[in-house]
C-alpha positions as CSV (number, residue, x, y, z in Angstrom):
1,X,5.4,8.3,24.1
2,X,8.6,7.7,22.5
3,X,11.3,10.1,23.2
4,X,12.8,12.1,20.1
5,X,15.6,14.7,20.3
6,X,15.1,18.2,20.6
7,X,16.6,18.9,17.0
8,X,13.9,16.4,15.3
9,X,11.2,17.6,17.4
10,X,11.7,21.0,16.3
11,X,11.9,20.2,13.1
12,X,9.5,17.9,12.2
13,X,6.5,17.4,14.7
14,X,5.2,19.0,18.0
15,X,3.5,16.7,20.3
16,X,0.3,17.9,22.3
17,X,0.8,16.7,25.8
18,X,-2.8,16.9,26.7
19,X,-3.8,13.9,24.6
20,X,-0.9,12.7,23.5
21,X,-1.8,12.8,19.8
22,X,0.8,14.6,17.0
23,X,0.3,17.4,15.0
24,X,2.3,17.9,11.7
25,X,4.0,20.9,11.5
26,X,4.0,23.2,8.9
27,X,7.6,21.9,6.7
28,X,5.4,18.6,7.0
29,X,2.6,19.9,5.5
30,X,4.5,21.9,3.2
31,X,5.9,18.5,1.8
32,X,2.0,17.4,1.4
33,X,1.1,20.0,-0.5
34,X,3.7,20.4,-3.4
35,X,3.7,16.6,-3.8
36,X,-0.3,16.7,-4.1
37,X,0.0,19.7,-6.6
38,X,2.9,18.2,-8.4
39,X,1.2,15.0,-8.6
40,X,-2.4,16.6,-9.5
41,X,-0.6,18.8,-12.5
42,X,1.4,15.5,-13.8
43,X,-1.6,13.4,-13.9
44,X,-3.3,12.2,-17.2
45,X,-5.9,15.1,-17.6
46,X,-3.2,17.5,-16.8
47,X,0.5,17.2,-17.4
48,X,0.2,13.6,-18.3
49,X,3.6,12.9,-16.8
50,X,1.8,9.3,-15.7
51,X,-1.1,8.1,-16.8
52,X,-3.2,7.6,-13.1
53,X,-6.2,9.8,-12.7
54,X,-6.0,9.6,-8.6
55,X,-6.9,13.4,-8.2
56,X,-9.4,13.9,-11.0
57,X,-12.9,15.2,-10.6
58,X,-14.0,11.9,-11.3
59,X,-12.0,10.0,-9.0
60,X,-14.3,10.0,-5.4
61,X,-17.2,8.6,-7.4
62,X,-15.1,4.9,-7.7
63,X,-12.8,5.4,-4.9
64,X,-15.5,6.4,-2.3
65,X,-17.3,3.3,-2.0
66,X,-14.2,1.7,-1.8
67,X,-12.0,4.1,0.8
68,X,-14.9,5.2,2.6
69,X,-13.9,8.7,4.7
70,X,-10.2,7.5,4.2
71,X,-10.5,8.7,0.4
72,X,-8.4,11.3,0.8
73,X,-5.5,8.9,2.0
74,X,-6.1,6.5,-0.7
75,X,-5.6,9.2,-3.0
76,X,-2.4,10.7,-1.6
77,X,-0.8,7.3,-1.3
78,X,-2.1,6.0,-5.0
79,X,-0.8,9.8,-6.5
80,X,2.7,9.4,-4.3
81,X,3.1,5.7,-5.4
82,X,2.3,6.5,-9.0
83,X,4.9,9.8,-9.3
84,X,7.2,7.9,-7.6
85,X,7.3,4.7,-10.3
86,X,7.8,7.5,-13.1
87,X,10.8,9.4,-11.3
88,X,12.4,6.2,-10.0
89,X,12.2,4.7,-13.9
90,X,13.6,8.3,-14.8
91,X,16.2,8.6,-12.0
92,X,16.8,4.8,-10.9
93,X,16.7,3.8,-7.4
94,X,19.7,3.7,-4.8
95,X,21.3,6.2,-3.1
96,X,19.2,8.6,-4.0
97,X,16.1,10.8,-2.7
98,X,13.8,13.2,-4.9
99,X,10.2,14.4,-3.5
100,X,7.9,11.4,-3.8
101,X,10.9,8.7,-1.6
102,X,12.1,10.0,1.0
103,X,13.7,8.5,4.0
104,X,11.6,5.5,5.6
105,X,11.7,7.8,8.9
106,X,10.3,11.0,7.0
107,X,7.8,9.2,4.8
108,X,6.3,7.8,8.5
109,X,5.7,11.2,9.2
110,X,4.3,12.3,5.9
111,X,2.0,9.6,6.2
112,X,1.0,10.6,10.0
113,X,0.3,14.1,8.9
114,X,-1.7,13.2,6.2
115,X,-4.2,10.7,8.5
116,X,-4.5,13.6,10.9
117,X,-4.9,16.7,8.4
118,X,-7.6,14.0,6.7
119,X,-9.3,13.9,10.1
120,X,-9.7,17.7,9.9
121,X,-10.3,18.0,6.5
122,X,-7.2,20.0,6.2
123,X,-5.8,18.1,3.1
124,X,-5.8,20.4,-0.3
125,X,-7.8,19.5,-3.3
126,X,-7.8,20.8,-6.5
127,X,-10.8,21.9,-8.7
128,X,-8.3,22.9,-11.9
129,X,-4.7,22.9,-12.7
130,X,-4.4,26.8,-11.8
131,X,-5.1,25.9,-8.0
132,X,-2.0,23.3,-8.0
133,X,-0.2,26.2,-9.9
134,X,-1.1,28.7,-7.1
135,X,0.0,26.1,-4.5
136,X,2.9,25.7,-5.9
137,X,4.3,29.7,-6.7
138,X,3.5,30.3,-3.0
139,X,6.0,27.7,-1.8
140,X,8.1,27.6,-5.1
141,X,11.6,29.5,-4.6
142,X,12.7,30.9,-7.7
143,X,14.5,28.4,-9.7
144,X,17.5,29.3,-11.4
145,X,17.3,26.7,-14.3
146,X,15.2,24.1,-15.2
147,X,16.7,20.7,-17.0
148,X,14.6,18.6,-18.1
149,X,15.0,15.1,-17.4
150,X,16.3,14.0,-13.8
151,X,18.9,16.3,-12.6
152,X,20.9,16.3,-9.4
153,X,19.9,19.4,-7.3
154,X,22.2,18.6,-4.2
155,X,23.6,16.1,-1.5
156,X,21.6,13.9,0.7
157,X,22.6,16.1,3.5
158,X,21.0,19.0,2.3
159,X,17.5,17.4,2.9
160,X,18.6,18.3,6.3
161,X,17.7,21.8,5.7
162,X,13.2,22.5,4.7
163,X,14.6,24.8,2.3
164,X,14.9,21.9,0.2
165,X,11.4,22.1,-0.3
166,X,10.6,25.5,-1.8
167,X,13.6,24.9,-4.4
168,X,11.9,21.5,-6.0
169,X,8.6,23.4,-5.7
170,X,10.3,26.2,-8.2
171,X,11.6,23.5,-10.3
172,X,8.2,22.0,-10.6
173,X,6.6,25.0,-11.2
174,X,9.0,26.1,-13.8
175,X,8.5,22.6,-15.5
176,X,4.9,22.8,-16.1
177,X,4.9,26.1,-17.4
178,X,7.0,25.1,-20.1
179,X,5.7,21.7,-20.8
180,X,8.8,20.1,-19.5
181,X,9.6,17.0,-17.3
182,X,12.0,17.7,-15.0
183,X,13.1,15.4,-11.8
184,X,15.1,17.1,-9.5
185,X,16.7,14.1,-6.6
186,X,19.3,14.3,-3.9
187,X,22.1,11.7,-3.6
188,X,25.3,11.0,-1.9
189,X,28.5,13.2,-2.7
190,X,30.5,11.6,-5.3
């Protein structure tokens, strides 16, 4: 078991010593879910921010035989790489950090959580956009204004803090309900 400082413990994962497996905790998950719903709302059939259809109705029908029980990884990762092509053409790539790349340590993580919330069948799905809408009022802080196009929301350092999370999930939200693009990023102090 690899030894991890009480400060990242606490905020990212709690190990279970009896089997030696990790659970996600809840910021973790929190992550999960607003980049599924955000990715779900900005897919082709929806927001058509990009053009993938990874979370449609439609999709387990081709990507079943294929993925197998893993389906709901395959579609995570395919939504995740396909949002983050569109915000990294948008924003550029660098120094900075917006909600589908993360750090190579915390996208680990995100990955972790999702192959064990897939082996309990935890992972969300949507049947309609007003379920990834309803996902994403119950984490979304209220946003203050929204900009459309990429906009700087705050330092690297502040992904530090979970709060992070809520306040792009506000943004999103806010985006979508005004038929906007909008991608929020972190990047270093100038």
């Amino acid at each position: 078991m690899d030894i991890v400082s009480a400060k990242d413990l606490k905020r990212t994962m709690v190990a279970t010593l009896d089997t030696g497996k990790v659970r996600s905790s809840p910021e973790l998950m929190d992550i999960v879910k607003v980049r599924l719903a955000v990715g779900y709302l900005g897919e082709r059939d929806q927001g058509a921010w990009w053009p993938s259809t990874w979370l449609s109705p439609t999709a387990p029908s081709f990507l079943s035989p294929i993925y197998g029980d893993k389906l709901a990884i395959a579609q995570y990762g395919g939504i995740v790489e396909t949002a983050r092509r569109v915000h990294d053409e948008r924003i550029g790539i660098g120094r900075v950090f917006h909600l589908f790349r993360l750090s190579e340590a915390l996208e680990r993580r995100l990955h972790e959580t999702v192959a064990s919330e897939n082996e309990s069948n935890a992972l969300p799905g949507f049947v309609a956009a007003d379920d990834a809408e309803a996902l994403l009022a119950q984490l979304a802080a209220p946003a203050a204004k929204i900009d459309a196009g990429p906009i700087r929301v705050g330092d690297i350092k502040d992904l530090d803090r979970w709060d992070w999370i809520s306040e792009l999930a506000g943004r999103y939200q806010a985006a979508f309900e005004k038929s906007e693009q909008t991608f929020p990023y972190f990047s270093v102090s100038e």
